[in-house]
LONUVEX-92828 format. One record per residue: residue number from 1; chain; x, y, z of N, C-alpha, C in turn; residue in one letter. Coordinates in steps of 0.1 Angstrom, whole numbers, plus 5000, padded with zeros to 4 digits. Example, Ala and Ser with C-alpha at 12.3 -4.5 7.8 and 13.67 -1.06 7.14 Angstrom:
<kefis>
resi|chain|n.px|n.py|n.pz|ca.px|ca.py|ca.pz|c.px|c.py|c.pz|resn
1|A|5132|4943|5078|5123|4955|5078|5132|4967|5078|A
2|A|5128|4978|5071|5137|4989|5071|5129|5000|5079|S
</kefis>
This chain:
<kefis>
resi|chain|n.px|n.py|n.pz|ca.px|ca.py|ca.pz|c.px|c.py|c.pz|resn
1|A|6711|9009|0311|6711|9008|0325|6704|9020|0332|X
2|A|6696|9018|0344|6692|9027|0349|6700|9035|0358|X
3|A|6697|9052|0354|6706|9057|0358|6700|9063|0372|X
4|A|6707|9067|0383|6703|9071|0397|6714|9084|0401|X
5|A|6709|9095|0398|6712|9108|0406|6708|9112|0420|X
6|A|6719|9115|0427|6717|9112|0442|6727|9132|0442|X
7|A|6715|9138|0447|6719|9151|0446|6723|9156|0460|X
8|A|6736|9164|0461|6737|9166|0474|6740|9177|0478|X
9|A|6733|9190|0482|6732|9201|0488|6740|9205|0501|X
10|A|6748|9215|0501|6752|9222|0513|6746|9215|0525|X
11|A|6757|9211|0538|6746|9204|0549|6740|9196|0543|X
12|A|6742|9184|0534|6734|9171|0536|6743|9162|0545|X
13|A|6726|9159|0549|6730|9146|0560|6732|9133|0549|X
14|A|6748|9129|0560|6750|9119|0556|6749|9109|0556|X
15|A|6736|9102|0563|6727|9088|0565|6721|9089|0549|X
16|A|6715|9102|0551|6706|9100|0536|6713|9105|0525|X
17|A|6729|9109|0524|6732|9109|0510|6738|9091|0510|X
18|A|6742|9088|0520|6747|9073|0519|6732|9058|0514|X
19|A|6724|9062|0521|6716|9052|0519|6710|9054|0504|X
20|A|6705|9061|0494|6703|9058|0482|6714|9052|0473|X
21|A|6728|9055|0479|6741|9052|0472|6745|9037|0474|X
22|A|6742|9031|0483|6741|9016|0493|6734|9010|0485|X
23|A|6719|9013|0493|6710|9010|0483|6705|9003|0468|X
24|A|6713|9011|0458|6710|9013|0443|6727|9004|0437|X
25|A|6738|9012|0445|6748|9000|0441|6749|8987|0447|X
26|A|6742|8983|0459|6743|8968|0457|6736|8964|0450|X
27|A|6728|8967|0446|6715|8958|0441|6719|8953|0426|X
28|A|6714|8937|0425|6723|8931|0413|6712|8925|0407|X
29|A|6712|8922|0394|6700|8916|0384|6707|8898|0388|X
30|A|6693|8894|0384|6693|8878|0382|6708|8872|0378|X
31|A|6709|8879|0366|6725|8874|0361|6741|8881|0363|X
32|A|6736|8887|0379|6746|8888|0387|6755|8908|0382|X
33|A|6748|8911|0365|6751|8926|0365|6744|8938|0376|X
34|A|6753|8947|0374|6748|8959|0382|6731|8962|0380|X
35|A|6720|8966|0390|6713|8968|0384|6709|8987|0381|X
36|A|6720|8994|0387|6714|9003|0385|6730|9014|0381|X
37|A|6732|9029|0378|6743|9034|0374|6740|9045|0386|X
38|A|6749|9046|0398|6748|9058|0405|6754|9067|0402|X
39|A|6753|9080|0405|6759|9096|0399|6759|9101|0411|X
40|A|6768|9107|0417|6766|9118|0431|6764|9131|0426|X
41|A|6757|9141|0424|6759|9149|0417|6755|9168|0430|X
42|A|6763|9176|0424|6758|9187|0434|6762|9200|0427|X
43|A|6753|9210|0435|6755|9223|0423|6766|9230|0423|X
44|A|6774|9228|0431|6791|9233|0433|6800|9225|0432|X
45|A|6813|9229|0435|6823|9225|0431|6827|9210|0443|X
46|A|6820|9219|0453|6822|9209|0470|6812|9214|0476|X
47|A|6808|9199|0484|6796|9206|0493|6801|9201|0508|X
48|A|6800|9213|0515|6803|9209|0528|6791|9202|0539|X
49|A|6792|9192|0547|6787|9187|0558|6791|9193|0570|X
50|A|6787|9187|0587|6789|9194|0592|6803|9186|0598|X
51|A|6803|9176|0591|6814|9170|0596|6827|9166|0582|X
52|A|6827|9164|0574|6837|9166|0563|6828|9172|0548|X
53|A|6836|9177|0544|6841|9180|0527|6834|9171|0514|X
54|A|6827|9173|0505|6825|9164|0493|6825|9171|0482|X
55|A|6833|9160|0477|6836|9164|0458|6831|9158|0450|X
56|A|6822|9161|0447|6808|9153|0436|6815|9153|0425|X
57|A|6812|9144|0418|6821|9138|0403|6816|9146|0391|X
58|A|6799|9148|0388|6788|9153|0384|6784|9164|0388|X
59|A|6783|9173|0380|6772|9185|0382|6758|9187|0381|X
60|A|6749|9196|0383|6734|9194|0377|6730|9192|0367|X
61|A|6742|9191|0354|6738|9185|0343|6735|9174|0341|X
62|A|6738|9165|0352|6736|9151|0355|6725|9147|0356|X
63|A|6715|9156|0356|6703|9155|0367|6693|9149|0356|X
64|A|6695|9162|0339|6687|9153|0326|6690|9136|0322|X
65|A|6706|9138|0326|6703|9120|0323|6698|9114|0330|X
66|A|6695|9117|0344|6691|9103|0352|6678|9101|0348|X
67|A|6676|9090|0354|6661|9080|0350|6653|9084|0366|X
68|A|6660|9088|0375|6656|9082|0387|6666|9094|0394|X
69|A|6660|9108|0402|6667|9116|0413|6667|9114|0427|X
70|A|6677|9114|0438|6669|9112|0451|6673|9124|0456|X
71|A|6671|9131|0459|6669|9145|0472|6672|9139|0486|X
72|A|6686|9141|0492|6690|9133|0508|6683|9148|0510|X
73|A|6682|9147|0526|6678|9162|0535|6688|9167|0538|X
74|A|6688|9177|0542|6698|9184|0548|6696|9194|0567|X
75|A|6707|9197|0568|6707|9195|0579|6695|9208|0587|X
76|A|6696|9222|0578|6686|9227|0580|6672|9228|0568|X
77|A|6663|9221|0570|6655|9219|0563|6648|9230|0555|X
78|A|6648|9241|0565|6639|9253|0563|6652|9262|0552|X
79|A|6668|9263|0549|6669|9270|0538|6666|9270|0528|X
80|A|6672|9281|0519|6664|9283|0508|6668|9273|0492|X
81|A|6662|9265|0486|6669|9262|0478|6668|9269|0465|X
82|A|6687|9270|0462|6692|9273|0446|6684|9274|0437|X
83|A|6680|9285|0430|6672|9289|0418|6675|9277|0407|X
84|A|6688|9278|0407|6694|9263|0394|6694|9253|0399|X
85|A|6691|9245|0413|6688|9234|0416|6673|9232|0413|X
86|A|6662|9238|0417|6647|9241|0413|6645|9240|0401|X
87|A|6654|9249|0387|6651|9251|0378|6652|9232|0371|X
88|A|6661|9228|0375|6668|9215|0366|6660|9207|0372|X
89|A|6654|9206|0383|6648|9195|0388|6633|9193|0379|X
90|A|6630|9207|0381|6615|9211|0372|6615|9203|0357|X
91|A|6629|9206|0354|6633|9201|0342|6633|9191|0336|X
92|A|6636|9184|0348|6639|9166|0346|6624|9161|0348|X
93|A|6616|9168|0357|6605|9162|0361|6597|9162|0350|X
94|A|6595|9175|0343|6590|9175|0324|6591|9166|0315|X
95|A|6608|9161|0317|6607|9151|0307|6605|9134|0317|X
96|A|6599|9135|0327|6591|9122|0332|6605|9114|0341|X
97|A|6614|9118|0344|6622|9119|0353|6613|9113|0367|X
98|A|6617|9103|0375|6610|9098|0384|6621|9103|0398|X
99|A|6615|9113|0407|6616|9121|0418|6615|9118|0434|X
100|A|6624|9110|0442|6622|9105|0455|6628|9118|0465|X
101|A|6623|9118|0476|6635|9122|0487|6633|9115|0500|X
102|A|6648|9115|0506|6648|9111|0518|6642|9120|0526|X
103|A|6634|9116|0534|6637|9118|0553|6633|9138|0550|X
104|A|6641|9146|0557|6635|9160|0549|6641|9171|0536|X
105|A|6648|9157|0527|6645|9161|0516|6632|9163|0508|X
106|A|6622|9162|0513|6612|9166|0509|6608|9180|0510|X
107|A|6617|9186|0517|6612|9199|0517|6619|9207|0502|X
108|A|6628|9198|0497|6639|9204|0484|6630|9199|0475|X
109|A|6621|9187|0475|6610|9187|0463|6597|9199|0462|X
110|A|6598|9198|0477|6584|9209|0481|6585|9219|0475|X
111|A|6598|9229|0475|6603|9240|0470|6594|9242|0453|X
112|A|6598|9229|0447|6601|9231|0428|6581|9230|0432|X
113|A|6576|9225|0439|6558|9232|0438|6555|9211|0429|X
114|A|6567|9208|0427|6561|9196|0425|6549|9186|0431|X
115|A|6549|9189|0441|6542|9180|0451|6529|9188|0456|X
116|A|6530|9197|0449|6512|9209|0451|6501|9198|0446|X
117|A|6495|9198|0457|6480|9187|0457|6479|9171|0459|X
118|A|6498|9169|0463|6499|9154|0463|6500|9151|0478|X
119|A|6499|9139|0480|6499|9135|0493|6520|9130|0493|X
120|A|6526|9136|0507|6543|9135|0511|6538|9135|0521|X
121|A|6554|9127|0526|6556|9125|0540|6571|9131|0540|X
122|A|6576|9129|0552|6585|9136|0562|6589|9129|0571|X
123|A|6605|9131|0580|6602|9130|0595|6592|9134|0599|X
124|A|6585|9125|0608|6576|9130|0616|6579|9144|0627|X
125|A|6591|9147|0631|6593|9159|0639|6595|9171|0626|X
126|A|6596|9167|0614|6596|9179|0606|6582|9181|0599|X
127|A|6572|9173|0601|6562|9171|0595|6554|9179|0596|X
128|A|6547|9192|0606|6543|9199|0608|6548|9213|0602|X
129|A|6564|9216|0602|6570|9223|0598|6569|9226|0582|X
130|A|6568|9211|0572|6564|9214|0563|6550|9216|0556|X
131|A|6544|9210|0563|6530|9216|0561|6522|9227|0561|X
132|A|6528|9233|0572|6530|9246|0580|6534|9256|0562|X
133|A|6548|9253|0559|6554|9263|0549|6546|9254|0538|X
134|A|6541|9245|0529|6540|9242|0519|6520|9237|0518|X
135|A|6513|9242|0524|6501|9241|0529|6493|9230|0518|X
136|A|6496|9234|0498|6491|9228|0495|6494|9213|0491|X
137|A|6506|9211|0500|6512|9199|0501|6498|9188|0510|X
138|A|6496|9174|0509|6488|9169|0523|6500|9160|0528|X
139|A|6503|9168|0544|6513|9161|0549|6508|9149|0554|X
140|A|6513|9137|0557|6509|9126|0566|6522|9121|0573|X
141|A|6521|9125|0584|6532|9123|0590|6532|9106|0600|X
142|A|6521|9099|0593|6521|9082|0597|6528|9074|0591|X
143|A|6532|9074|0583|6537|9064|0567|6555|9063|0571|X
144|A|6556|9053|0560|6575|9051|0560|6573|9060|0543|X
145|A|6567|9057|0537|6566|9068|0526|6557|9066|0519|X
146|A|6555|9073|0509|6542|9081|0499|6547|9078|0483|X
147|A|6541|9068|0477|6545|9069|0461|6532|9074|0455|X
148|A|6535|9084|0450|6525|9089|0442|6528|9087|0422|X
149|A|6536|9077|0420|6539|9078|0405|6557|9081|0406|X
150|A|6554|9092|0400|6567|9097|0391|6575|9107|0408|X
151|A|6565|9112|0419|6567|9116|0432|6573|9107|0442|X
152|A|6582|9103|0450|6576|9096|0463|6590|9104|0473|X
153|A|6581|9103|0486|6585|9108|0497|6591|9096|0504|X
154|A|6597|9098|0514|6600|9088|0526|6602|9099|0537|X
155|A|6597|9087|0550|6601|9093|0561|6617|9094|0570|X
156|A|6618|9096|0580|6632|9100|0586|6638|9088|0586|X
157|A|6652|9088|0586|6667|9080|0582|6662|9066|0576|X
158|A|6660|9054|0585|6662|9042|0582|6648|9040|0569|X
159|A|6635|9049|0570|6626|9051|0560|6635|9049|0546|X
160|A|6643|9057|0548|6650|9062|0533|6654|9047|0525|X
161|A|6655|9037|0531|6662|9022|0526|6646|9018|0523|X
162|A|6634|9018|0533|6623|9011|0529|6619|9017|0520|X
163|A|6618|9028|0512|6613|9038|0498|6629|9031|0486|X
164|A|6639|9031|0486|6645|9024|0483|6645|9012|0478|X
165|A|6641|9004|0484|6639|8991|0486|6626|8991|0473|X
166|A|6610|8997|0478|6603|8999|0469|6603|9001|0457|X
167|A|6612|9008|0453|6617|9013|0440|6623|9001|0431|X
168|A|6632|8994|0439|6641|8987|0432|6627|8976|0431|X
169|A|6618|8970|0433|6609|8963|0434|6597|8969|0425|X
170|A|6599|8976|0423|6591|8985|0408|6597|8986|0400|X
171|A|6611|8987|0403|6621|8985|0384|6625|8975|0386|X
172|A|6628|8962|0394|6628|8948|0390|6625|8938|0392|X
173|A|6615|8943|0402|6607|8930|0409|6612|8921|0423|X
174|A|6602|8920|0428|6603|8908|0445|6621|8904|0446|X
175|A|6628|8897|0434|6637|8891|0438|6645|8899|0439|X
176|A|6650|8908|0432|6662|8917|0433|6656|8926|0444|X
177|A|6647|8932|0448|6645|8938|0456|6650|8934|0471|X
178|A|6643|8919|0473|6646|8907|0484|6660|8908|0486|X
179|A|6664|8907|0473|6684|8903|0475|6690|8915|0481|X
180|A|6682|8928|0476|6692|8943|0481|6688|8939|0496|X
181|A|6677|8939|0501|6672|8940|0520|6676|8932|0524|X
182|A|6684|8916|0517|6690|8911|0524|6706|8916|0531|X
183|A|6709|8921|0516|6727|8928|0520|6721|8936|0531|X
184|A|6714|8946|0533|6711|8960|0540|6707|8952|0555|X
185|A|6704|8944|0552|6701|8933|0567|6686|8941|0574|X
186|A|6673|8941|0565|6666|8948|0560|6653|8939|0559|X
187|A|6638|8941|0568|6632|8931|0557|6626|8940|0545|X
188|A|6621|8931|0539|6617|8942|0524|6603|8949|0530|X
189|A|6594|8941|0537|6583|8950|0545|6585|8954|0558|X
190|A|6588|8963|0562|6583|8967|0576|6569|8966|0580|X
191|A|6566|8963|0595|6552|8961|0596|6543|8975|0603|X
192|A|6536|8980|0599|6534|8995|0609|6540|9007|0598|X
193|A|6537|9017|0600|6542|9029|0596|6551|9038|0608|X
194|A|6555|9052|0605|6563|9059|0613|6556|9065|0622|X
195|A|6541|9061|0621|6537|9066|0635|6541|9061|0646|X
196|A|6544|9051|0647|6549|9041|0658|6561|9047|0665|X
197|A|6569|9057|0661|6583|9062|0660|6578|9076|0668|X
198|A|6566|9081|0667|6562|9093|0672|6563|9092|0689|X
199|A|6564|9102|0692|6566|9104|0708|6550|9109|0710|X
200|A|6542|9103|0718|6527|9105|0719|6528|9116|0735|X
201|A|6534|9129|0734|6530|9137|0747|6518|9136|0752|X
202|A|6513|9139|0766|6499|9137|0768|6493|9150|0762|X
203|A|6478|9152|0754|6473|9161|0750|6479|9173|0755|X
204|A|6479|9185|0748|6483|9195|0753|6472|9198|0759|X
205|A|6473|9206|0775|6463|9219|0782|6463|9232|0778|X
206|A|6453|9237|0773|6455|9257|0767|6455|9259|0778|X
207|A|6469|9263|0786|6469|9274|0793|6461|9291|0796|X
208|A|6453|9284|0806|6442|9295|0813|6431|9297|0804|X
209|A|6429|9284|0792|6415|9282|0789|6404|9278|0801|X
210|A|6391|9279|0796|6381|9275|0800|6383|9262|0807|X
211|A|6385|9251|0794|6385|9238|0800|6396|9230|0802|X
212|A|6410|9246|0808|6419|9236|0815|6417|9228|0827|X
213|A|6410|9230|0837|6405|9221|0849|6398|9208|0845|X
214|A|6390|9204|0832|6382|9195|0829|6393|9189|0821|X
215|A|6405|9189|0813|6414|9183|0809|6422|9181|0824|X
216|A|6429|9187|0831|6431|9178|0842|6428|9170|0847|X
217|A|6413|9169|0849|6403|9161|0859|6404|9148|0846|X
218|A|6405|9150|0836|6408|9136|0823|6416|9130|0825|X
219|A|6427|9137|0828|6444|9130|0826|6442|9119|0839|X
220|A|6438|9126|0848|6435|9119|0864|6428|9109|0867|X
221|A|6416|9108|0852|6406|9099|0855|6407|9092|0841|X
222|A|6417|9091|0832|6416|9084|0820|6415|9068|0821|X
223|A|6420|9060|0834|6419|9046|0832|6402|9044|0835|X
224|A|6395|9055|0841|6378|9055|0841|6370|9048|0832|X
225|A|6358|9043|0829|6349|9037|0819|6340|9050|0818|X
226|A|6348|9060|0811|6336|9073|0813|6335|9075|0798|X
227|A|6317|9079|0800|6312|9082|0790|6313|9097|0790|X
228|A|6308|9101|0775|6307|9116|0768|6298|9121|0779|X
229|A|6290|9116|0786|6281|9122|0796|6284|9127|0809|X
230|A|6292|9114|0812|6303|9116|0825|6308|9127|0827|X
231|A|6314|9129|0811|6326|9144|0811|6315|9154|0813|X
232|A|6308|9156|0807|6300|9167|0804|6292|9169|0815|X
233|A|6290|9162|0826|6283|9165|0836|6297|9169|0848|X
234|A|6308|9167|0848|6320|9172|0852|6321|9186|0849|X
235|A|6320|9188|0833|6316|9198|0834|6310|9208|0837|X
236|A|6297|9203|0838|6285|9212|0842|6279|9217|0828|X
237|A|6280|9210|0816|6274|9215|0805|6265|9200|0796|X
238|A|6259|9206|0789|6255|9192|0779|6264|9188|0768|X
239|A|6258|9175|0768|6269|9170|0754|6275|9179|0744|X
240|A|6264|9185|0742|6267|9190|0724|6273|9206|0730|X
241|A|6270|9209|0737|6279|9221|0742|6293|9218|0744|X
242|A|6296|9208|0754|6309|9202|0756|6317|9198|0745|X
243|A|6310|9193|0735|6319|9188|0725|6318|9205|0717|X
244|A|6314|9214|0713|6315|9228|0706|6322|9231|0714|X
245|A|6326|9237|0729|6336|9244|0733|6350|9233|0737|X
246|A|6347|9223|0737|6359|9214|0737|6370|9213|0724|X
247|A|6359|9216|0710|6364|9216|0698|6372|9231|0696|X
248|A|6369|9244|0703|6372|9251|0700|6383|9251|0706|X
249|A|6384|9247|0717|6397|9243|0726|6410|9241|0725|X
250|A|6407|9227|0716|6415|9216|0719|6413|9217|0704|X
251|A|6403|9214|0696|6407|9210|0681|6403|9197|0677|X
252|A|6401|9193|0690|6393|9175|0692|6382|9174|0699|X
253|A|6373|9162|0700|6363|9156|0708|6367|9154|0722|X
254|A|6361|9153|0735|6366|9152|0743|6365|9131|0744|X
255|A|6362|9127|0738|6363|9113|0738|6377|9112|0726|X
256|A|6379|9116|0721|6394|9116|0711|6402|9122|0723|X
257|A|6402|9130|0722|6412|9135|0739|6414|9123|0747|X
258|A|6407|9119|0751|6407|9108|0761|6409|9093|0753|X
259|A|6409|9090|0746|6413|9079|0741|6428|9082|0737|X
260|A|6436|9094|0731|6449|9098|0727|6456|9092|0744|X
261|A|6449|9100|0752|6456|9101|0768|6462|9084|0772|X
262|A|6448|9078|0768|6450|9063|0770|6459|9058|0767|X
263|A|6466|9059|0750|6470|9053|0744|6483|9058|0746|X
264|A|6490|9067|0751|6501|9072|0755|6508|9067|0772|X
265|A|6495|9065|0778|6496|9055|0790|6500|9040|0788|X
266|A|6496|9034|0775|6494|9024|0775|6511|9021|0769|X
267|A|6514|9030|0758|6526|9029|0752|6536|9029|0767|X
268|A|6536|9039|0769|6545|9035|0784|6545|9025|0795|X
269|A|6532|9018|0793|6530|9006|0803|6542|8994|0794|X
270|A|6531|8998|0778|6544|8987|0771|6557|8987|0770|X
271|A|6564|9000|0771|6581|9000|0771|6583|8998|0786|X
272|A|6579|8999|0794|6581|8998|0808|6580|8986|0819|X
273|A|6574|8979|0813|6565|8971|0822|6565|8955|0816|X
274|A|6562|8945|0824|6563|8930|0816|6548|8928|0818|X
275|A|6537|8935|0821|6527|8938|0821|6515|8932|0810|X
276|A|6509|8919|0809|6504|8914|0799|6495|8925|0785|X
277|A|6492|8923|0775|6483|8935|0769|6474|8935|0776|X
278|A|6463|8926|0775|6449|8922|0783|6450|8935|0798|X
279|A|6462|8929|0805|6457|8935|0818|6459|8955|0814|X
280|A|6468|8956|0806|6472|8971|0799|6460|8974|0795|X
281|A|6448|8974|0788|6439|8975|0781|6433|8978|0796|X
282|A|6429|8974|0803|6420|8973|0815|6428|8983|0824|X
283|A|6441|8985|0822|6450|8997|0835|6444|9010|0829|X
284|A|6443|9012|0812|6445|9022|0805|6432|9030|0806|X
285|A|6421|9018|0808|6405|9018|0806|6394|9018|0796|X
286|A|6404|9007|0790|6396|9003|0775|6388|8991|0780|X
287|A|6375|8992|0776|6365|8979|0780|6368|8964|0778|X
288|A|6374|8964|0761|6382|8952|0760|6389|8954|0748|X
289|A|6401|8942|0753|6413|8941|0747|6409|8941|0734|X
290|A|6402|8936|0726|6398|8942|0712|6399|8955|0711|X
291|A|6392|8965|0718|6390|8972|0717|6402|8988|0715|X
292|A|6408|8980|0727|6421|8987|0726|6432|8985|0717|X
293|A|6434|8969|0712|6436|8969|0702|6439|8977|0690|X
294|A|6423|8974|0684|6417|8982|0672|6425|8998|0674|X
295|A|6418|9007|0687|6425|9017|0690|6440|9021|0689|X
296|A|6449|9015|0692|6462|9012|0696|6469|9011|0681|X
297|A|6465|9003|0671|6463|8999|0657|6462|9014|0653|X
298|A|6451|9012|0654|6443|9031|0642|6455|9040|0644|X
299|A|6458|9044|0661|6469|9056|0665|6485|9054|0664|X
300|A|6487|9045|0665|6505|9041|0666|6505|9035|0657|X
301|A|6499|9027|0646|6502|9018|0631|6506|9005|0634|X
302|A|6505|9001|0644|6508|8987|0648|6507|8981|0659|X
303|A|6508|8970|0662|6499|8961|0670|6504|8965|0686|X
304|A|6500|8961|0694|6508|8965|0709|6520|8959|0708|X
305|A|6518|8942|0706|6526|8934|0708|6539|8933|0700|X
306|A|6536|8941|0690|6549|8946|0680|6556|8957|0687|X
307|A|6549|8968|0688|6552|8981|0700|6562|8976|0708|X
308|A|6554|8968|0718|6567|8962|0729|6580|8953|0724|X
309|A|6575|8949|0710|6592|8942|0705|6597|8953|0704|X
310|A|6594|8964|0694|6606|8972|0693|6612|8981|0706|X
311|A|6602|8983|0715|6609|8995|0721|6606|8989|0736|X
312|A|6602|8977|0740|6604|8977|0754|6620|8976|0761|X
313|A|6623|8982|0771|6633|8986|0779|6638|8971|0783|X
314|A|6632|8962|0786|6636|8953|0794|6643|8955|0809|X
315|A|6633|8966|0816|6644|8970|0828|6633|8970|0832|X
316|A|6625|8968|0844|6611|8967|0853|6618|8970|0869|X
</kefis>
């Protein structure tokens, strides 16, 4: 039977030590046996939460038998992890040991250098943070998670069931998998990635740069049909200057600027408003609804009209 070590560190959160544990023990084979053997396992005696006490049954010895480890996060992401938690993980990974984490348990894989040159994800609010400390990591903070093989990441809390879910549908295929997301009241695909979940601030302004007044005069004039020329003659400079000192700025084009602006307008028309897409595309100053679309698609991971199922207010 396949075995599942679910390792739990000082400060783990308890959404993500619970959901691989949910997860892995309901899930049942065709002929109604267990399909998998869970282990709670941790490097002390008890590991404390910030809210109760746990007494893991297993130690890190547990870690060589599993088939399959998951890494929940914990609550501060950025400590240091245990020399002998690193060491054994390294260990298990050698002998082909297959390595998930929840949510920002990724930063406890990041640690062992595992994930040097692979593409992980993260919460998206921790996503920067680990990129930041683990550089040769490539973060993607759009995804519900990242399988790279014998590696896979997931993103923040509810992620941790859809990387789950995956798994069990790689060790036993569509139907068992189907049957776990039905208990979990779950579908087995989510549509969209975790960008959708991201809070789209409007572009930041560099304070007492150059072209903070011309990023004002954007935010002001974003539902506009303005071209790269428009801006640049706002400016008082030519294209290809505007876009070199725009880039050094900002880190973007001033037409990516202005399309981000849009699309953050638009997200708020959709949680806000009973406001058709069509006429939203035309508030925001997208030429046509395709167009915004397509846009809307590329930056949030999914459709408007999904957007507004999940997250409109229904209050106008």
């Amino acid at each position: 039977m396949h075995t599942v070590a679910v390792l739990a560190l000082d400060q783990v959160l308890p959404f993500d030590l619970s959901t691989p544990i949910e997860s892995f023990t309901r899930s049942r084979l065709p002929d109604g046996r267990p399909a998998y053997r869970v282990r709670v396992c941790a490097a002390t005696s008890t590991v404390e939460t910030e809210l109760f006490t746990i007494r893991a049954r297993w130690g890190l010895e547990a870690l060589a038998e599993a088939d399959t480890i998951v890494l929940p996060g914990c609550t501060d992401p950025t400590v240091a992890v245990p020399d002998e938690v690193i060491a054994a993980l390294r260990a298990a990974a050698a002998n082909g040991t297959r390595i998930a984490s929840i949510c920002v348990g990724a930063f406890i894989l990041a640690a062992t250098g595992l994930l040097d040159g692979l593409r992980a994800t993260t919460h998206w609010l921790a996503a920067p943070t680990l990129a930041a400390r683990y550089p040769a990591i490539d973060v993607d903070p759009d995804v519900l998670y990242v399988d790279n093989g014998q590696f896979l990441t997931s993103a923040g809390a509810a992620a941790g069931i859809d990387l789950c879910l995956h798994m069990i549908r790689r060790d036993h295929g569509s139907a068992v998998a189907a049957d776990a997301a039905r208990l979990a009241v779950m579908p087995l695909e989510r549509e969209g990635g975790q960008a959708q979940f991201i809070v789209h601030d409007q572009p930041p302004t560099p304070q007492g740069a150059s072209m903070e007044p011309l990023l004002r005069w954007l935010e002001e004039h974003a539902a506009n049909a303005l071209t790269l020329e428009d801006v640049a003659a706002q400016a008082g400079m030519s294209p290809r200057t505007l876009n070199r000192r725009f880039r050094e700025q900002t880190g973007t084009t001033p037409l990516q600027w202005l399309h981000r602006a849009r699309i953050r307008q638009a997200q708020y028309l959709l949680e806000a408003t009973d406001h058709p897409v069509d006429r939203i595309a035309t508030q925001v100053g997208f030429g046509s609804p395709t167009a915004f679309r397509d846009r809307f698609k590329r930056v949030v991971g999914t459709s408007p009209h999904t957007y507004r199922t999940a997250f409109q207010s229904r209050v106008y």
